[in-house]
C-alpha positions as CSV (number, residue, x, y, z in Angstrom):
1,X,10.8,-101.0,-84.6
2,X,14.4,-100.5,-84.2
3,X,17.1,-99.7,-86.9
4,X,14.3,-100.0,-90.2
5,X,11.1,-97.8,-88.4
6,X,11.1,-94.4,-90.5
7,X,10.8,-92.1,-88.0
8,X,10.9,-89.1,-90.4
9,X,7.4,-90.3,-90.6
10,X,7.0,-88.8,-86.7
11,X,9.0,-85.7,-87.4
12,X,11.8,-86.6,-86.0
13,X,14.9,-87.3,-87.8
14,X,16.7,-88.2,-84.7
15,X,15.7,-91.2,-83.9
16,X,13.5,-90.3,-80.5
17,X,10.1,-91.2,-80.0
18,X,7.0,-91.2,-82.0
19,X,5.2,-88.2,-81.0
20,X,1.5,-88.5,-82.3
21,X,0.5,-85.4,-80.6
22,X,-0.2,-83.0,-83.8
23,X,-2.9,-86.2,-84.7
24,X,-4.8,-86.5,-81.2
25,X,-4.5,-82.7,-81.5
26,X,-6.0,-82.5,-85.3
27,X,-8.5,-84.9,-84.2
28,X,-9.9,-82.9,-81.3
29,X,-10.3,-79.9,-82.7
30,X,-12.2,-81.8,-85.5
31,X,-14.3,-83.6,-82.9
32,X,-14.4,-81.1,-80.1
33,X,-16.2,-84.2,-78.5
34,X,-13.3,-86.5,-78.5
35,X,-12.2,-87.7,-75.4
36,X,-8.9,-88.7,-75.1
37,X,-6.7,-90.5,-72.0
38,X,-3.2,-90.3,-71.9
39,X,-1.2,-91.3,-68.7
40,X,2.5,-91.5,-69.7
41,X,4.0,-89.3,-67.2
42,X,1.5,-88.8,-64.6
43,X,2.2,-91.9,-62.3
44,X,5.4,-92.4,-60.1
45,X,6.5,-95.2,-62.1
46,X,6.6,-93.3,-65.6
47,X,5.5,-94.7,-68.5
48,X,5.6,-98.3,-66.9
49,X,3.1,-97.7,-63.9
50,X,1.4,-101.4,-64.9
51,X,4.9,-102.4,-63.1
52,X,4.2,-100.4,-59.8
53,X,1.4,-102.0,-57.6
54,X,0.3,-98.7,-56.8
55,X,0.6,-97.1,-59.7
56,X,-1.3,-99.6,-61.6
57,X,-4.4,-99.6,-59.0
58,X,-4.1,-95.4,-59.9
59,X,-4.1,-95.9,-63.6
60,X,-7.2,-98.3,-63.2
61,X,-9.2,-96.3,-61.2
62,X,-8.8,-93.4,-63.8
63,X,-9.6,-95.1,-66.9
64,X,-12.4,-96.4,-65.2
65,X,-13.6,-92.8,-64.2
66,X,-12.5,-91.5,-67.8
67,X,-14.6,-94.5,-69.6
68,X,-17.6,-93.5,-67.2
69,X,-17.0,-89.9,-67.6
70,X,-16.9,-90.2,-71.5
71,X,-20.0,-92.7,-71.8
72,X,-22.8,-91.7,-73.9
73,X,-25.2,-89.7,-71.6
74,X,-22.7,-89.1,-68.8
75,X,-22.8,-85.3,-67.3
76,X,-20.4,-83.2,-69.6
């Protein structure tokens, strides 16, 4: 990404991150069905928690809950 990504695209003319939250939340609320995981924040090692032993076992045990969870025909 770097110096050429146009991150006016994102809304943000500084430079920061990408924040794709006004999508996910467009989408939901045209699929009130959606399910959607997002872990960035929610494990002791941050956003890197595949580098953390613990916080990797963490991260797999929820998405495998979410994916079960969010099958067709699971209990809503």
């Amino acid at each position: 990404m770097g110096k050429n990504w146009d991150w006016k695209t994102w809304g943000d003319e500084g430079g920061g991150y990408a924040n794709v939250a006004p999508w996910y939340g467009g989408a939901m609320r045209r699929n009130p069905k959606l399910k959607v995981f997002m872990a960035g924040g929610w494990y002791e090692a941050g956003h890197m928690m595949y580098l953390n032993r613990a916080a990797l076992d963490k991260l797999t045990d929820d998405v495998r809950h979410f994916v079960k969870a969010a099958a067709p025909g699971a209990s809503e």
